[in-house]
DRENKOLDO-821229 format. One record per residue (C-alpha): residue in one letter; x, y, z. Coordinates in steps of 0.25 Angstrom, whole numbers, plus 2048, in hexadecimal, padded with zeros to 3 digits. Each point is the difference from the previous one (the first is absolute). Example, Ala and Ser with C-alpha at 12.3 -4.5 7.8 and 13.67 -1.06 7.14 Angstrom:
A8317EE81FS80680E7FE
This chain:
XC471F24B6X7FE7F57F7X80E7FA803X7FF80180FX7F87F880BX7F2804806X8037F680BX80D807807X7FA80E7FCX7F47FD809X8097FA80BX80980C800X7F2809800X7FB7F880BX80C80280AX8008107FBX7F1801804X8037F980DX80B809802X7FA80C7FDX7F27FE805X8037F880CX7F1801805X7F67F77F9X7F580A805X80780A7F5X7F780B7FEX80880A7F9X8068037F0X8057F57FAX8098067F5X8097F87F7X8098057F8X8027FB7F1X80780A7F8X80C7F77F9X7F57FC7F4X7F28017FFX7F77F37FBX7FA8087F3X80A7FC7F6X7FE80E7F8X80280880BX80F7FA804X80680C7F7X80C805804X80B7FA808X7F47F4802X8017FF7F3X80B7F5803X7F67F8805X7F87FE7F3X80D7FE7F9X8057F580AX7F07FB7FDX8037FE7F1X80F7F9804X7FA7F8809X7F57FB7F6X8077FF7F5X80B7F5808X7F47F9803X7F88017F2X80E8017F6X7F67FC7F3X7F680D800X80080B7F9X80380D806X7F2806800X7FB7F1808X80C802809X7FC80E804X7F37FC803X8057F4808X807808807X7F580B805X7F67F2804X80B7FA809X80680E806X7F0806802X7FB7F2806X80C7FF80AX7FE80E804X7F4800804X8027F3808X80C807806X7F780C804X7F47F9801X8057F580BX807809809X7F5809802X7F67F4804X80C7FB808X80080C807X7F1802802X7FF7F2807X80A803808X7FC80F806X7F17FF7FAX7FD80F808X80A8067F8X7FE8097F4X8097F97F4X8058047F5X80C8067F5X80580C802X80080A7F3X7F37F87FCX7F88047F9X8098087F9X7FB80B7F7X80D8047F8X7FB80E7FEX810807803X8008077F1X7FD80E809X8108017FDX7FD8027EFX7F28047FFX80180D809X7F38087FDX7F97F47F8X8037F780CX7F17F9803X8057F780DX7F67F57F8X8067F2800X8027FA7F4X7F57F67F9X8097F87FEX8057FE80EX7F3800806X7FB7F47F6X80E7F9806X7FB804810X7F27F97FBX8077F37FBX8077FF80FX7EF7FF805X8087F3806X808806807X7F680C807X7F87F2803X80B7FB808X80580D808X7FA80680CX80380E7FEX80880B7F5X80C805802X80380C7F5X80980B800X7FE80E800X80F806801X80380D7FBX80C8057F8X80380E802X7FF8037F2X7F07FD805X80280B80CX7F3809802X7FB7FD7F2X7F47FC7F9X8077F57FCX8027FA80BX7F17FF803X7FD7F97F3X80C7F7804X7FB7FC80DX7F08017FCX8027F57F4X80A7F7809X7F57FF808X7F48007FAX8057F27F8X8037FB80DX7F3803805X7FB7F97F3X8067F3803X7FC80180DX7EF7FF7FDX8037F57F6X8087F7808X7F57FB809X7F17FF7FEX7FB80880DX80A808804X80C8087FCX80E7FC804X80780A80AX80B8087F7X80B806808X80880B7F9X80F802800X80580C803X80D808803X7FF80B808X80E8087F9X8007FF7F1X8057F37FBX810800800X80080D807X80080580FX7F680D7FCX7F47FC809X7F08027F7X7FB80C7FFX7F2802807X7FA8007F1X8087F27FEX7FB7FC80DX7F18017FBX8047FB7F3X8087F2807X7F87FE80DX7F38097FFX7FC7FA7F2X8057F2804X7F380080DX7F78097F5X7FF7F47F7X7FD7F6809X80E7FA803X8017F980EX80B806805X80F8057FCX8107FB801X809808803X80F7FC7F8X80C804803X80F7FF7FFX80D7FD809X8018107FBX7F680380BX8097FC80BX80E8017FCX80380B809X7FA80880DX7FE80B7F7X7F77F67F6X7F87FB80DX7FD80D802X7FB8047F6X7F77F67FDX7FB80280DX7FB80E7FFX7FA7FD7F2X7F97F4809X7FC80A80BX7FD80B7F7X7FA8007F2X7FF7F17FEX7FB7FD80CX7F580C802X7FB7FB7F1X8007EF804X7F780680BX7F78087F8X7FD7F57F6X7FE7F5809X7F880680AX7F78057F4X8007F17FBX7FB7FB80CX7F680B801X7FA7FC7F3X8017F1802X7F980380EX7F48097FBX7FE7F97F1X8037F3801X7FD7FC80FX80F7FE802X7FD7F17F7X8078077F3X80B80B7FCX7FB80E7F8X8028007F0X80080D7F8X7F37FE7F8X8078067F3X80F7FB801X80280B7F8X7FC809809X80780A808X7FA7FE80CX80A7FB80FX7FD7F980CX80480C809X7FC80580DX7F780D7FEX80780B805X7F6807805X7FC7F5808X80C7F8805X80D803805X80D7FA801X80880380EX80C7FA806X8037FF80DX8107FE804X8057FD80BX8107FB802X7FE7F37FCX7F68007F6X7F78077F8X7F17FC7FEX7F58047F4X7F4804803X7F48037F7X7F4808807X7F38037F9X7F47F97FBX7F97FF7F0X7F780B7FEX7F47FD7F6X8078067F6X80C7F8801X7F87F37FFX7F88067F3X80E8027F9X8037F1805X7F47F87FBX8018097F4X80E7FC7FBX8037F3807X7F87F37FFX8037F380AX8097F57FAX7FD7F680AX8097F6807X8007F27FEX7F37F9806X7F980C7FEX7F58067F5X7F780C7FEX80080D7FCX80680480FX8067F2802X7F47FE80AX7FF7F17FBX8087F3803X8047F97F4X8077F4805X8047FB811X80F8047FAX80280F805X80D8077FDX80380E803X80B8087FA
């Protein structure tokens, strides 16, 4: 980044935003992704690493009289400082363009917790130390985004096991981290990625990954869900189709579930001003609709189908919410059901 122009990377941003958000009264996910380096200089491993080599070439034309060891170091200052000009830059371009969007970088933060292929039983899901001190020295950019974007794809080698959980649980519970120490009054909305078919495959979730992915996304508070896919999903008839049963059958009944569930906490917890947070993220307790009271019922006719849920909360119901969740509330509110205005600004998401 530090061999190329801020000035026509920001033009060509602009027109993208233009052409891509058309309408300045944007109000939706503003995802950009940024996946070719990343602006940490120790965390461009891999095939990023020719980055940090180009870095120490482009450094040492410039600096041809230091030592290696000055050289190296040159080179980390210039790459991390145009990187984060680069990341830093679009991002504000974007929020003054469409300031009712939710901005941010796909894949960040980033937990880097994928060693469930070597650790088998010993698997934790934790992330790293050392890659949650790296997500606390990029405090600049949490400041500058609007919302999170992580991902919680599953591998199949993760399917129906305990494994994925602690995969998924960790991914978000450092996103949620980031989220309460980016802003002073209120926590940034974190929307989680999601593939409904094992990643690189067309097996669709189980219903226990379903829970794991989507149930214990809404359980810890995220603001909503993404749904990823691939050209895989519509390559035939065959392929529409079956992505259209999992949609009107299992996936769908389970979207349902947990979103009516989180709209019912958020309605009777948190005077519909905040979102419903497990009290104990590491807790096995689910925004879901109580079975005994609520039911899920589908009327079809030949063009459509429509989702209903009839039943009400029962005292009980609400005992088990106030006793697991707690409000998290939105920005401009406050209070321990989000019954206060904090500021004139109010956002809901």
């Amino acid at each position: 980044p530090q061999n190329e122009s801020l000035t026509k990377h920001l033009d060509k941003s602009k027109s993208d935003i233009n052409r891509m958000t058309p309408l300045k009264a944007f109000h939706g996910l503003g995802v950009i992704d940024w996946e070719n380096w990343r602006p940490q200089w120790d965390r461009n491993w891999g095939s990023k690493n020719v980055y940090r080599n180009r870095s120490i070439q482009f450094a040492k034309d410039l600096h041809p009289e230091l030592s290696e060891d000055k050289i190296r170091r040159l080179a980390k200052k210039q790459y991390e400082k145009a990187a984060k000009s680069f990341m830093r830059d679009t991002l504000l371009l974007a929020e003054e363009m469409r300031p009712d969007g939710y901005w941010g970088y796909y894949l960040y933060p980033d937990c880097q917790n994928y060693d469930y292929k070597t650790k088998g039983d010993q698997y934790t899901g934790k992330c790293p130390e050392i890659e949650m001190s790296r997500n606390d020295q990029l405090l600049w950019l949490w400041r500058d985004s609007t919302a999170l974007f992580p991902n919680v794809y599953l591998e199949i080698i993760l399917r129906s096991s305990e494994n994925a959980l602690k995969f998924v649980h960790h991914r978000l519970k450092e996103s949620m981290r980031i989220a309460s120490m980016a802003r002073e009054d209120y926590a940034l909305p974190v929307f989680a990625y999601a593939r409904p078919f094992y990643a690189y495959t067309f097996e669709p979730l189980t219903q226990e990954d379903l829970v794991t992915t989507v149930g214990e996304t809404a359980a810890m508070g995220a603001a909503g869900i993404v749904f990823w896919g691939s050209m895989q999903y519509a390559s035939t008839v065959d392929s529409c189709q079956k992505v259209k049963k999992y949609m009107n059958g299992p996936l769908g009944r389970y979207i349902v579930n947990v979103t009516t569930a989180a709209k019912i906490c958020s309605r009777v917890l948190c005077r519909k001003n905040g979102r419903c947070v497990r009290k104990h993220s590491d807790s096995n307790a689910f925004l879901h609709l109580f079975p005994e009271s609520f039911r899920i019922m589908v009327h079809a006719n030949a063009t459509e189908k429509k989702v209903i849920v009839k039943g009400k909360l029962e005292l009980e119901n609400l005992i088990y919410l106030r006793e697991n969740f707690m409000c998290q509330c939105y920005q401009g509110w406050k209070g321990l059901y989000c019954e206060e205005y904090s500021i004139n600004d109010i956002r809901k998401i």
